[in-house]
C-alpha positions as CSV (number, residue, x, y, z in Angstrom):
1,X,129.8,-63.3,-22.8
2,X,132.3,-64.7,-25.4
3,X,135.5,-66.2,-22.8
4,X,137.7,-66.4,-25.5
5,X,137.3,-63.2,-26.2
6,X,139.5,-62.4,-23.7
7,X,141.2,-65.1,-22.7
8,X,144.3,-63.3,-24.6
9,X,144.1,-60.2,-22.7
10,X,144.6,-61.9,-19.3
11,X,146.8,-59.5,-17.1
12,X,148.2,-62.6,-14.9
13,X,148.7,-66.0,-15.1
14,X,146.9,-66.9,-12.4
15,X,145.2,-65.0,-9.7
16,X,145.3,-66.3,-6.0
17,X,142.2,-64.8,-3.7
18,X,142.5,-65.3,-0.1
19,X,139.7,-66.6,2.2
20,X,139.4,-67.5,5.8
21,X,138.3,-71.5,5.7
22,X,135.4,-72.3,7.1
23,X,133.8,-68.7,6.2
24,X,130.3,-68.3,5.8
25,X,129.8,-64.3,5.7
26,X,129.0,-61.8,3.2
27,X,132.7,-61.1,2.8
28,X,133.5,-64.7,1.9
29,X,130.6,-65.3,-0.5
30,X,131.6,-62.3,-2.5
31,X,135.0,-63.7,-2.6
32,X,133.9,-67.0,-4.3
33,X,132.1,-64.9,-6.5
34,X,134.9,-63.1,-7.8
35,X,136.8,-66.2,-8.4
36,X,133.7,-67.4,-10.4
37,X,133.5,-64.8,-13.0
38,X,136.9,-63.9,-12.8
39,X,137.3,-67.9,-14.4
40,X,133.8,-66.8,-16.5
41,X,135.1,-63.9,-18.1
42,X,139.1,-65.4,-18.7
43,X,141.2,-64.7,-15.9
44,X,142.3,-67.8,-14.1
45,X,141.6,-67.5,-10.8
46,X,141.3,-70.4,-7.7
47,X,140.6,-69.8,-4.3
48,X,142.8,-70.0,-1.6
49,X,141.9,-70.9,2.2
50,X,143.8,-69.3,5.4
51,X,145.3,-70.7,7.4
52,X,147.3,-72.2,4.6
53,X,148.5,-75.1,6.6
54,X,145.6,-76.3,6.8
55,X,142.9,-78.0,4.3
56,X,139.5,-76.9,3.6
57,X,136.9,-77.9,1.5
58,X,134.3,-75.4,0.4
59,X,131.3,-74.3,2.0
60,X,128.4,-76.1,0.5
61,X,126.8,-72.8,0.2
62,X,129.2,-71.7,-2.2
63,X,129.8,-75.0,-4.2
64,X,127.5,-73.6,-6.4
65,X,130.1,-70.9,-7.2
66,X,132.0,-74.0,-8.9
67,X,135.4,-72.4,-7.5
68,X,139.2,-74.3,-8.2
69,X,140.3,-74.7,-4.9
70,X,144.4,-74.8,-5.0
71,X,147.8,-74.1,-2.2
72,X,148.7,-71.0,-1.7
73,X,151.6,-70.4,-4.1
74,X,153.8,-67.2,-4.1
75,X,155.4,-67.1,-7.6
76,X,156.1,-64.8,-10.3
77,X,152.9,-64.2,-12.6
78,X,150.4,-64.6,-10.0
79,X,148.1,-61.9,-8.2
80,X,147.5,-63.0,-4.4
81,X,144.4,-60.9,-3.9
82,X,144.2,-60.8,0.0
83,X,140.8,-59.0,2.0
84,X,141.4,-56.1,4.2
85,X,141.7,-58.6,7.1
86,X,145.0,-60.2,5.7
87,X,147.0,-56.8,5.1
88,X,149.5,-58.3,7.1
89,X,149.6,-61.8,5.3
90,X,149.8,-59.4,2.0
91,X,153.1,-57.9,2.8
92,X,155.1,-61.1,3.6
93,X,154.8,-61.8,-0.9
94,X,157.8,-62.1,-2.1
95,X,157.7,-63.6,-5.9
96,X,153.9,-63.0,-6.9
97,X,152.2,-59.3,-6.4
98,X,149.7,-59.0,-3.9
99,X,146.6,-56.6,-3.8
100,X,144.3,-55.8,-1.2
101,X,140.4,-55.9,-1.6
102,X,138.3,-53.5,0.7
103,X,135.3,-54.8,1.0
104,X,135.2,-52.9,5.1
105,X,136.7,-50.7,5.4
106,X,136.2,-50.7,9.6
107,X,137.6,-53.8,9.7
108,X,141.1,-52.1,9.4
109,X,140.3,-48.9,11.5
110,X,138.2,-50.4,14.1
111,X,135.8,-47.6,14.1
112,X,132.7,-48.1,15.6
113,X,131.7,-44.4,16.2
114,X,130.4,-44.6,19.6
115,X,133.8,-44.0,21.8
116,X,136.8,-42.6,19.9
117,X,138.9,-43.7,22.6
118,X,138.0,-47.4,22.8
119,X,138.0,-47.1,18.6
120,X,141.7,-46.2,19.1
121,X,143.0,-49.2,21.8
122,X,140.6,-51.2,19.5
123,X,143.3,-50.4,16.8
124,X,146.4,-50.7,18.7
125,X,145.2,-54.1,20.1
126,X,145.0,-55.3,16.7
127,X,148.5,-54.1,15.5
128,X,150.1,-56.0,18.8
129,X,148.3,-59.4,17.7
130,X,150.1,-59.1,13.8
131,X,146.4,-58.4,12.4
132,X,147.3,-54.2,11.7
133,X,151.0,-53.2,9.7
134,X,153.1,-50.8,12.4
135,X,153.1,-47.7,9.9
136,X,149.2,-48.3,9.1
137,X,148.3,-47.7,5.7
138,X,151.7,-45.8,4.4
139,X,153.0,-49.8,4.6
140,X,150.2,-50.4,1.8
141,X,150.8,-47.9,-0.7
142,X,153.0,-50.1,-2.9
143,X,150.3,-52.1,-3.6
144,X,147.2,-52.4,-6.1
145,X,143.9,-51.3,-3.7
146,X,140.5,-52.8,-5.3
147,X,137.2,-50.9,-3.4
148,X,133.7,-52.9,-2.7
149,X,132.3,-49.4,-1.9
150,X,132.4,-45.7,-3.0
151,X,133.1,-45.0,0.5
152,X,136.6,-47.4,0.6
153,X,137.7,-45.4,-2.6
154,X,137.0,-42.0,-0.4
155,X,138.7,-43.4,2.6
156,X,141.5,-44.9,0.6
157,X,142.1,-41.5,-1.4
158,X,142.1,-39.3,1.5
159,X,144.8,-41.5,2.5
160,X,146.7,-41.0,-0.8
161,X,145.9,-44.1,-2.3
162,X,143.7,-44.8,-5.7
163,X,141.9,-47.9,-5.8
164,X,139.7,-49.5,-8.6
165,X,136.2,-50.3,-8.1
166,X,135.3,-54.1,-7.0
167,X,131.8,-54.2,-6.2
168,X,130.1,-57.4,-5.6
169,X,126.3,-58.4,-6.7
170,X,123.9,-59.4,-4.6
171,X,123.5,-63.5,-4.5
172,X,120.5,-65.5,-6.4
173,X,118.5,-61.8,-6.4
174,X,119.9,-60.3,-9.4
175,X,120.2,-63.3,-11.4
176,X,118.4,-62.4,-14.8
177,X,116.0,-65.7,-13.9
178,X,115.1,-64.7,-10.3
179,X,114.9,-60.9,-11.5
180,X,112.3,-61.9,-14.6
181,X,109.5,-63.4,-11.8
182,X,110.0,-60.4,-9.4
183,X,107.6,-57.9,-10.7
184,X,104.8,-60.1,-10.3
185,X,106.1,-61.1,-6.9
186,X,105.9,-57.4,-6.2
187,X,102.8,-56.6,-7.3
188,X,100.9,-59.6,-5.8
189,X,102.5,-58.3,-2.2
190,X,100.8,-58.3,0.7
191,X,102.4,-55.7,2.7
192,X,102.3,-55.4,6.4
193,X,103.1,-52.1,8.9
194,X,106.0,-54.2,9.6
195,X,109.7,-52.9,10.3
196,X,112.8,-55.5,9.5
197,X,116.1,-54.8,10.9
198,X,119.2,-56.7,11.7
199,X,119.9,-58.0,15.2
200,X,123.4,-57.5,14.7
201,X,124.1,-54.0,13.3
202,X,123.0,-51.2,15.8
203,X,122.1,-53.1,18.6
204,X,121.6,-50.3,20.8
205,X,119.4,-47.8,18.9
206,X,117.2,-50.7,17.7
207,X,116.4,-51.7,21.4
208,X,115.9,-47.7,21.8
209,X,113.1,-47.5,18.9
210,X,111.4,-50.7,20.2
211,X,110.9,-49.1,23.1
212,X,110.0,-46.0,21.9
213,X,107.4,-48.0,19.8
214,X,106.2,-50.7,21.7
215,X,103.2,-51.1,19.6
216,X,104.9,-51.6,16.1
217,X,106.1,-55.2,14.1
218,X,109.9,-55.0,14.9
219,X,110.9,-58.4,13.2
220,X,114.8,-59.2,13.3
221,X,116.3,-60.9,10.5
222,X,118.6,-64.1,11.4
223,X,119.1,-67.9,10.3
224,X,116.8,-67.3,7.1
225,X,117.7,-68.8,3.8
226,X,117.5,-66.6,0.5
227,X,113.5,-67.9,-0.2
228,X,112.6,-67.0,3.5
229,X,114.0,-63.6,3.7
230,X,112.8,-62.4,0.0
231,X,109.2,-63.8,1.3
232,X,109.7,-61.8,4.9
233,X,111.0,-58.7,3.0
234,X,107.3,-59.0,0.6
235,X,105.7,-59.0,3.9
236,X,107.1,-55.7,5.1
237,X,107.2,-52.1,4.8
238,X,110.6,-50.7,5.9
239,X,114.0,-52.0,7.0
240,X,116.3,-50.4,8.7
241,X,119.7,-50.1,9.3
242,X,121.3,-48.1,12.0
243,X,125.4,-50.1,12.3
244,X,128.2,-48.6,10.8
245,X,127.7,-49.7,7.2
246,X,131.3,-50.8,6.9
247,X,131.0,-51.7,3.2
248,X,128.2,-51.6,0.2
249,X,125.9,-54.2,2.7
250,X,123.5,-56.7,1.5
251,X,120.6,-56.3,3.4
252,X,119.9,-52.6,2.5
253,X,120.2,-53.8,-0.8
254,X,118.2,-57.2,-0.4
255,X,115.5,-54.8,1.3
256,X,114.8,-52.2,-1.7
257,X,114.9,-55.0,-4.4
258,X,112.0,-56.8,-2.3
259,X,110.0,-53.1,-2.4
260,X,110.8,-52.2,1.2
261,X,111.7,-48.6,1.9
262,X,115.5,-48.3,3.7
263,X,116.1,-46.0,7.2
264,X,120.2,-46.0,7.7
265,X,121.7,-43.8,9.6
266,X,124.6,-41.6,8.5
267,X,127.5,-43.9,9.5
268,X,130.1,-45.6,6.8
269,X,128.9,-46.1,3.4
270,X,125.2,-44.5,4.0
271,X,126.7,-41.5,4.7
272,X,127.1,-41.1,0.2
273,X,124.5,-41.2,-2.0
274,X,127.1,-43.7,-4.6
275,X,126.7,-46.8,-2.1
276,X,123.1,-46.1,-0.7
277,X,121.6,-43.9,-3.7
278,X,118.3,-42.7,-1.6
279,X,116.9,-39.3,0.1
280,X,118.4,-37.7,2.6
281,X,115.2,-37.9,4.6
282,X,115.9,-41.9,4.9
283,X,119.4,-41.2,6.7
284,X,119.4,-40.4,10.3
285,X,120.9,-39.1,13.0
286,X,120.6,-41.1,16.0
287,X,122.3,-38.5,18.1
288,X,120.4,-36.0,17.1
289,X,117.9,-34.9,20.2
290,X,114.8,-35.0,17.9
291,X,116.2,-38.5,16.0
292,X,113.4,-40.4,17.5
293,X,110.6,-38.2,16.7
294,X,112.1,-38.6,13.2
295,X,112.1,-41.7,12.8
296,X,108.6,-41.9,13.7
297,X,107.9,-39.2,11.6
298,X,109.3,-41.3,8.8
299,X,107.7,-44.4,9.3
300,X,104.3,-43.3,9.8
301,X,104.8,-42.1,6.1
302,X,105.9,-44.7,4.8
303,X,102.6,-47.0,6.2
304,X,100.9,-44.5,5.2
305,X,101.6,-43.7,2.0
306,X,103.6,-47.1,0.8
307,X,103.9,-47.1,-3.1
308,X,104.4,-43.1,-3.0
309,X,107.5,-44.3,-0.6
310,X,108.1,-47.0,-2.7
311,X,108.8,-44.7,-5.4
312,X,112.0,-42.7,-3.6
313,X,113.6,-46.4,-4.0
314,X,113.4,-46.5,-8.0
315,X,116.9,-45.4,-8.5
316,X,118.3,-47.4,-5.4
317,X,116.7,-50.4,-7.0
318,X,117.7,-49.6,-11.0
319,X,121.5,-49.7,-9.4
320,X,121.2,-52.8,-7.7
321,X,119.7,-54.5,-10.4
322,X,122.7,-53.3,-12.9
323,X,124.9,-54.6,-10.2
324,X,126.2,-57.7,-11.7
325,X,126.9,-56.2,-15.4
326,X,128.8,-54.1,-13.3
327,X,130.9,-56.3,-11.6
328,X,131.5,-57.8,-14.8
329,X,132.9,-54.6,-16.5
330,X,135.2,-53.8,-12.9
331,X,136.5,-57.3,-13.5
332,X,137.5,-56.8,-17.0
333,X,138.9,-53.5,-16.3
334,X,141.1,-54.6,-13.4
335,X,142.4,-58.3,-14.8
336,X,141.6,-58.4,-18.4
337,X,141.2,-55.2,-20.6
């Protein structure tokens, strides 16, 4: 893409994005890679590290995002872009205009969807420690609102505020180079009745489905690089994903492009069919009295019949794969055009 091209069109002079230093998450990667193509496309842009009396250096495993790496400077003609964890950092700007990016959405309401009540002193906890505004949301509204997911737009709008669409690309996968070898990668598969899932995200209902299927290849994904985990994921059949899908997650994602088939639940962002564009049939209940019987009903299918499975995925993976053309176009709609 032709950075001159719009190097004229710039809406700021500089934008500022907020990151905690030392962060090596999915949230922080996809704010390095904002900085990066926000730079790419004409918009200067630097990274900022919290706490801001301190110094950081990059992660080296997002030096390769090639970031400027500056102070944190509150003047006129900058854009402080600050996550959804820094609300509170965002409305002590005085000189520069700051903007919130959503990229979870739980990380602000503490929902966790298993006790209401400890959802709620989860909240109020947060607001006596500085991390939550007093008034909530109403002390947001002055401000621009960028959304990761379909579902922060829905939960920001049913709160009477509009926000513009910032969704993040998955890493390395969808790089025109990596996506150009997959195909054969993905026919030369050697698939496995073998179930993935993520240690971290729905602890409890994974340790009730291994135990329900004592049996089956449950084979938690932690501490693998991208190589590893794209080789695991063309070893598989299904992963699955029963947390509270607080954003547009990567591993869903991750897991389609490789060829596995997704089982979510219905919490967060797998509750629309924007963030996690797949059958209803994929997305269960967990509280429902027949949700184990289910989900074995489900996976039986999908080892027994695999590339008909595979096939309910198509669209899921055509939208991941457009995912960075798309980031492109939210970027230039937001900061340049």
């Amino acid at each position: 893409m032709n950075k001159q091209k719009y190097m004229q069109k710039k809406r700021y002079q500089k934008v500022l994005v907020v990151c905690p230093g030392n962060a090596m998450t999915a949230g922080p990667e996809a704010l390095h890679q904002l900085v990066e193509r926000m730079n790419m496309l004409g918009q200067s842009a630097a990274m900022v590290y919290h706490p801001f009396d301190q110094t950081f250096a990059t992660p080296p495993a997002y030096k390769k995002y090639n970031v400027p790496v500056q102070q944190y400077q509150d003047q006129p003609g900058h854009l402080i872009l600050f996550p959804e964890i820094f609300t509170k950092l965002a409305l002590k700007t005085r000189s520069a205009q700051a903007a919130i990016w959503w990229m979870s959405v739980n990380n602000f309401t503490c929902v966790r969807y298993k006790n209401p009540l400890r959802d709620k002193l989860r909240y109020l906890k947060n607001q006596i420690k500085g991390r939550i505004p007093w008034q909530g949301l109403d002390a947001l509204r002055g401000l621009p609102h960028f959304a990761q997911s379909h579902y922060a737009r829905l939960f920001l709008q049913e709160n009477g505020i509009d926000a513009l669409p910032l969704s993040d690309p998955i890493p390395v996968y969808t790089e025109a180079a990596y996506l150009a070898l997959l195909p054969e990668r993905l026919a030369r598969a050697q698939r496995i009745n073998r179930i993935f899932y993520n240690p971290h995200k729905g602890a409890a209902i994974t340790a009730q489905l291994r135990a329900a299927f004592p049996a089956w290849d449950f084979m938690p994904l932690t501490g693998y690089n991208r190589q590893q985990l794209a080789d695991h994921f063309l070893s598989g059949k299904i992963y699955m994903d029963f947390g509270h899908h607080p954003g547009k997650d990567r591993l869903p994602r991750e897991a389609v492009l490789h060829g596995c088939c997704v089982i979510t639940g219905q919490y967060g962002s797998a509750a629309n069919s924007v963030d996690v564009p797949m059958d209803t049939r994929y997305k269960l209940d967990p509280s429902a009295p027949d949700f184990v019987a289910s989900f074995e009903r489900e996976a039986t299918r999908i080892f027994d019949a695999t590339t008909e499975s595979q096939n309910d995925f198509l669209v899921y993976r055509a939208a991941i794969m457009q995912e960075p053309v798309n980031f492109d176009k939210q970027i230039m709609a937001a900061f340049l055009e």
